[in-house]
N, C-alpha and C positions, 0 to 999 in steps of 0.2 A: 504494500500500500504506500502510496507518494506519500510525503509529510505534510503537503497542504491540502491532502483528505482528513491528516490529522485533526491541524490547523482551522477546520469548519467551527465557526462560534458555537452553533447547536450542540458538538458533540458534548464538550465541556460541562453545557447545562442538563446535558440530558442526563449524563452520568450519577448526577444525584435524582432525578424520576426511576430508573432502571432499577433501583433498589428497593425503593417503593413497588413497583411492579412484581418483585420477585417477592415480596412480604407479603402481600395479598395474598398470590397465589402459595406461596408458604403456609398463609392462616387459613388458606381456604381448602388447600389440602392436608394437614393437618386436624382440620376439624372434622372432613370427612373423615376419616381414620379414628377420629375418637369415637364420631359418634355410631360406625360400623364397631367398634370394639365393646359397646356397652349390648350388643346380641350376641357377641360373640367374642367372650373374650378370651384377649392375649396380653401378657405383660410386654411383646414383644411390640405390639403394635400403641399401647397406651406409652411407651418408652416415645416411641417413634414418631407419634402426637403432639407428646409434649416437646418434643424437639423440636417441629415444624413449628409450632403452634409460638415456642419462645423465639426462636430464629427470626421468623416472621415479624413478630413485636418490632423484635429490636432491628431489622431491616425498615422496616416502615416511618420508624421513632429517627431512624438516622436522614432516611430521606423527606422526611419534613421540616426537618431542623436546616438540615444544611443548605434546604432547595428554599425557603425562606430566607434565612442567611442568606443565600445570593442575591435573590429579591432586593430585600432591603437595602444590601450594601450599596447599590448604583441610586437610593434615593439620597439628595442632598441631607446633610443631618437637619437644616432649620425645617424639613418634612414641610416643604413649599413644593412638594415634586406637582409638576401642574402641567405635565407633557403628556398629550394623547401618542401612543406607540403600539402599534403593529405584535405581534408577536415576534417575528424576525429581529425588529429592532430592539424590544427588549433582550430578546437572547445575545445579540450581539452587543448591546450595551454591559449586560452581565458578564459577559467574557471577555470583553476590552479591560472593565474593572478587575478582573483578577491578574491580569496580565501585568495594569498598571502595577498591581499592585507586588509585583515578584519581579516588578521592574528593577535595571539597574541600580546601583546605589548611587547619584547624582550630585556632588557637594560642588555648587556654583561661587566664585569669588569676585568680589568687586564691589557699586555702586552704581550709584547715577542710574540713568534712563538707559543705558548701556545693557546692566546687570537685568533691571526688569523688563526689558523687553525679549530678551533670551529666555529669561523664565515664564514666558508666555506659549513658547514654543516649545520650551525641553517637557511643562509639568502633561504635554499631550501622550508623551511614550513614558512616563513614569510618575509613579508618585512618590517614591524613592526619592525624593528632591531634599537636598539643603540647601538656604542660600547663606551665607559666610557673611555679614555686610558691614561696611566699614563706620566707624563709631567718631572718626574726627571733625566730622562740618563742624564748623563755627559760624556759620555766616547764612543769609535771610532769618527767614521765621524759626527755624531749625534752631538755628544760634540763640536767637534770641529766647528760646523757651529752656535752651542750654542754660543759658546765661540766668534769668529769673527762677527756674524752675529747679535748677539743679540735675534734669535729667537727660537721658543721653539723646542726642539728636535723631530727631524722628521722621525727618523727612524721606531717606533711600528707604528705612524698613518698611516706610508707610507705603511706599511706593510697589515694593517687592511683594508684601501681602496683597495688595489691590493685584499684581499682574499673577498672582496663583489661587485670587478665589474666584469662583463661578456667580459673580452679583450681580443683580437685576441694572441695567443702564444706569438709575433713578439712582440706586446708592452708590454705586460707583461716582458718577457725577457728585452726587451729595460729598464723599469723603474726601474728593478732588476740589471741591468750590474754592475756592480764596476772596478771605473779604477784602473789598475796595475799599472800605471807608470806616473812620471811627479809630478807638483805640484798638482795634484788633484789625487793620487795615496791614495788607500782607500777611497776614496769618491763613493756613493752609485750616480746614473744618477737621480731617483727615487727624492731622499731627495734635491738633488740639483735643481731640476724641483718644487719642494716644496718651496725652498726658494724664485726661483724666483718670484714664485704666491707671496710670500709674499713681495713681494718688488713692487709687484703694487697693491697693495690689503694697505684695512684700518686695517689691522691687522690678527694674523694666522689664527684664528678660518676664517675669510671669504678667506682665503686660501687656507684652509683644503673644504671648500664649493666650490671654483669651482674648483679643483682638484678632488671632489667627482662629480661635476658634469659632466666632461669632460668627466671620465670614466664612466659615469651615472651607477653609484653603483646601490644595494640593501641597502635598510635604508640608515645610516647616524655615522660615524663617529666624535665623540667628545672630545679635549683633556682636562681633568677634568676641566683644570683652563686655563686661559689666563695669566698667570704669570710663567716664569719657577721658578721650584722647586727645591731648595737645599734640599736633607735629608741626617741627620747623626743619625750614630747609637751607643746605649749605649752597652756594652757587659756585660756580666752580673762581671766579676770584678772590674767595672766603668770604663773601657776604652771607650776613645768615639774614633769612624771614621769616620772621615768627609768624602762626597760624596759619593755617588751612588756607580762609578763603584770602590770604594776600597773596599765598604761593602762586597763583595762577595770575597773578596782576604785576609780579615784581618787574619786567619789563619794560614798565613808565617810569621805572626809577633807576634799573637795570638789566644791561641785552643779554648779558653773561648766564650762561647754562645750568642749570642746575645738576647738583653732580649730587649730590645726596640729601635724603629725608631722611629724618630723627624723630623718635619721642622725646617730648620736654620732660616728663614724669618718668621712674624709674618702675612704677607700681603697676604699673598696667599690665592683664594677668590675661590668658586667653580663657573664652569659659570652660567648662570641662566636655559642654554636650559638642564644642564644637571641636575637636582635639578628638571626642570620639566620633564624629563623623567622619572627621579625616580619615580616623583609623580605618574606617568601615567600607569607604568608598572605593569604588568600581570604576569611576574616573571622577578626578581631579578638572574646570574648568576656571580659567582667567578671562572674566567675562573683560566683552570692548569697554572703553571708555578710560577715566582719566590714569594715564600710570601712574603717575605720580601722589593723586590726593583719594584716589576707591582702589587701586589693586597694593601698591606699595604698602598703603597705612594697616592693611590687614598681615600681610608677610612682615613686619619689621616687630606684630607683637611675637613676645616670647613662645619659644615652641611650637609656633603655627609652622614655620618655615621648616623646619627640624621634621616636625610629627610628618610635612607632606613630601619631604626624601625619603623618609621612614617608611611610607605605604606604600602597598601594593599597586596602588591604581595607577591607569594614564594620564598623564597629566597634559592637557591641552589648552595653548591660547589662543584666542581669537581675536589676531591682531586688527587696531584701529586702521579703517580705507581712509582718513584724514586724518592730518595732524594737529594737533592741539594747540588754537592761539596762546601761546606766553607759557606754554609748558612743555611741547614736543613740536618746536617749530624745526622745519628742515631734518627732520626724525625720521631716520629709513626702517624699515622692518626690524635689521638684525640691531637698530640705535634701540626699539624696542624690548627686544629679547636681553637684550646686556641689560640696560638699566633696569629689568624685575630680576636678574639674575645678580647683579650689583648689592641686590638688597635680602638676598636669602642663600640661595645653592645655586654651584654651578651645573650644567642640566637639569636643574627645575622643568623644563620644559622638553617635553619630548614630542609633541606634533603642535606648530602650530599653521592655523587656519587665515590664509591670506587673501587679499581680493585681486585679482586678475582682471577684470572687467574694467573699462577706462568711463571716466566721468564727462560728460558731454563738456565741453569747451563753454558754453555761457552759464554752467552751473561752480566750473573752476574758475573763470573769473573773478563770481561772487566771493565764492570764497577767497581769493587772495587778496579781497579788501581788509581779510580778519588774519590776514599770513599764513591761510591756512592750505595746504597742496594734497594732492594724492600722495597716500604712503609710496615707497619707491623698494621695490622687492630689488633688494641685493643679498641674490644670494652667495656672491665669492666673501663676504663679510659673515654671513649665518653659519654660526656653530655646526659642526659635524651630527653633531649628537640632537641635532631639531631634522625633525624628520615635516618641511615645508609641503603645504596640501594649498594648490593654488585652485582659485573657482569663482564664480561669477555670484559673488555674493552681495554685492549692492543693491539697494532702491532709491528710486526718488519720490517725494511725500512734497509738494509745496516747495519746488528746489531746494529741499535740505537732503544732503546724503546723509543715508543711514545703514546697516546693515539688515540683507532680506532675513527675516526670524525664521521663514519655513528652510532655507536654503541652508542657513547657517547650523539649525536643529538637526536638520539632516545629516550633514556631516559628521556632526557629536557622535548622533548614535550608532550611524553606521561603524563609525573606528570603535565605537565601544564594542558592538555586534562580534566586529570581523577580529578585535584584538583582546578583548577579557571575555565575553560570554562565550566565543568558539569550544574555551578548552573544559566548559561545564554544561555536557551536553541536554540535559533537563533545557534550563536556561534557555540555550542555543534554539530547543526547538518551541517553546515559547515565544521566542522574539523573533522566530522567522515572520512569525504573523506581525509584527513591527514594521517591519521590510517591506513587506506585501503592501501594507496601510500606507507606510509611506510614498511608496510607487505610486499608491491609487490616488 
């Protein structure tokens, strides 16, 4: 039999009806048998009765439980399920959920609108998801609730949980609004809903916990550390700049490179759920966006860097299609690869994900009003040990470049497919039905 007769959604769910079917006919031949034993008896056949007749029970007991169980698991937990479905559909929704659910083990690293839009795409082949998210903003509303509030910047998490829970337009929008006016003019609804979790809660992280669970995500959002993060950076003519959001402005005061980010604080500890995710993980990913102030700030805390040489997993980045005004100006692929390797292990990085596809000419203009160019794939400068996957992974939205989420998701899984699940063949033939989806 092919593997993608295996692979049919139905077979999966039927497997728990089947047992049910055979408990029936268990208790129904069994009873026959008792009640022919009461004219004519035998201990041989009242034995043989009771056998069917408990057999049965507990075939019947298992296939209700567990064909239920499947049921339910595909309905959202707020039990808003409000989608008329087919039969077909339901079975195939039941069987994508357990799929997801024995999916890879997925730990995403970064911030910004970079890190959440990947997790829009990866949480569809997995629910296996962490995302890792960086704890240093000081700057907008973020900062400022930093600054009054004492808690840790809530703008990327808030961000991360919106892109992995399944919410009606209405709240979404709702936890996106930003007020225009008044004392709370630039304040995000979203991050202020955040704080308040954190003002009856034992601290952010169990915050950020029933904020995830409210909107019952996919996977699980983690902010690196329980402590905020100061980082300053040195430029390469030894100027240091303090904060976050100056790093990416020092430019108006100086042209000079940045050569390294630091923690101002000695105390800043990684939490321990995320150190065990590391451990756990199936691949490792360095989502796009800033290196220097979302990928950097999580590699420089303690252990994080250590614990991700230590693991088993692939580790993959997906390098920026443009370079970053006032932080990675004139930045070529491998200028990226060195400066996240600068700041942890050398081969941290074993594939990364580059864009090949060229940017239309009046869309690169725009940008070189902000100094901003197409990445520039050199590869006689990229380390041996980076194993470069080039592809047309760009969009355009509003002439802004960005990276395509279905294109770049693809890629992830496939290398996790073809490079950790191959040699655990359960897995393997599980996620051949990934591949298929994908295709389709």
């Amino acid at each position: 039999m092919k593997i993608k007769e295996w692979l049919r959604p139905g077979i999966k769910v039927k497997r728990f009806i089947l047992p049910g079917i055979l408990g029936i006919i268990s208790i129904s031949y069994g009873a026959a048998i008792f009640l022919s034993s009461l004219h004519y008896w035998s201990i041989t056949q009242y034995v043989l009765s009771s056998f069917m007749l408990f057999a049965g029970v507990v075939l019947l007991i298992f296939s209700v439980r567990y064909t239920t169980k499947s049921i339910v698991s595909i309905l959202p937990k707020n039990g808003t399920f409000q989608m008329k479905l087919d039969n077909d559909e339901v079975t195939k929704l039941m069987y994508e959920k357990r799929i997801l659910v024995k999916g890879p083990k997925i730990v995403v690293i970064g911030g910004g609108t970079g890190l959440s839009n990947l997790l829009r795409g990866i949480k569809r082949y997995s629910s296996n998801l962490t995302a890792i998210v960086t704890v240093a903003d000081d700057g907008g509303g973020s900062g400022v609730l930093r600054q009054e509030m004492g808690i840790l910047p809530p703008g990327d998490i808030r961000n991360c949980i919106l892109a992995l829970a399944n919410t009606e337009p209405l709240m979404h929008d709702l936890l996106q609004y930003r007020f225009n006016e008044g004392s709370l003019k630039g304040q995000n609804f979203g991050n202020l809903f955040l704080a308040a979790l954190s003002g009856i809660s034992n601290n952010f992280e169990e915050a950020v916990r029933k904020m995830s669970s409210v909107l019952a995500i996919v996977g699980r959002v983690l902010p690196v550390s329980g402590s905020a993060m100061r980082i300053n950076a040195e430029l390469v003519d030894g100027k240091i700049i303090e904060g976050e959001s100056n790093i990416g402005e020092h430019p108006r005061e100086n042209k000079s490179r940045i050569k390294r980010v630091f923690m101002k604080d000695d105390d800043v500890q990684a939490l321990p759920e995320v150190l065990t995710a590391i451990k756990e993980a199936d691949v490792i990913v360095f989502a796009p966006g800033s290196v220097y102030t979302s990928i950097v700030p999580v590699l420089i805390v303690p252990e994080v860097s250590e614990t991700i040489m230590k693991s088993s997993a692939i580790r993959i980045y997906a390098c920026n299609i443009m370079t970053q005004p006032n932080e990675t100006e004139g930045y070529s692929v491998s200028d990226h690869i060195y400066a996240i390797e600068d700041h942890s292990f050398k081969n941290i990085i074993q594939f990364c994900l580059v864009n090949a596809a060229s940017v239309p000419n009046e869309i690169k203009d725009k940008y070189m009003i902000y100094n901003s160019e197409p990445v520039i794939i050199d590869k006689e400068r990229i380390p041996d040990s980076v194993n470069v996957i080039e592809g047309d992974y760009v969009s355009f939205s509003n002439e802004l470049v960005r990276h395509d989420t279905e294109k770049l998701t693809m890629s992830i899984i496939e290398l996790v497919v073809d490079k950790k699940l191959v040699s655990d063949k359960k897995r393997a033939i599980d996620y051949y039905y990934v591949k298929e989806r994908m295709k389709g």
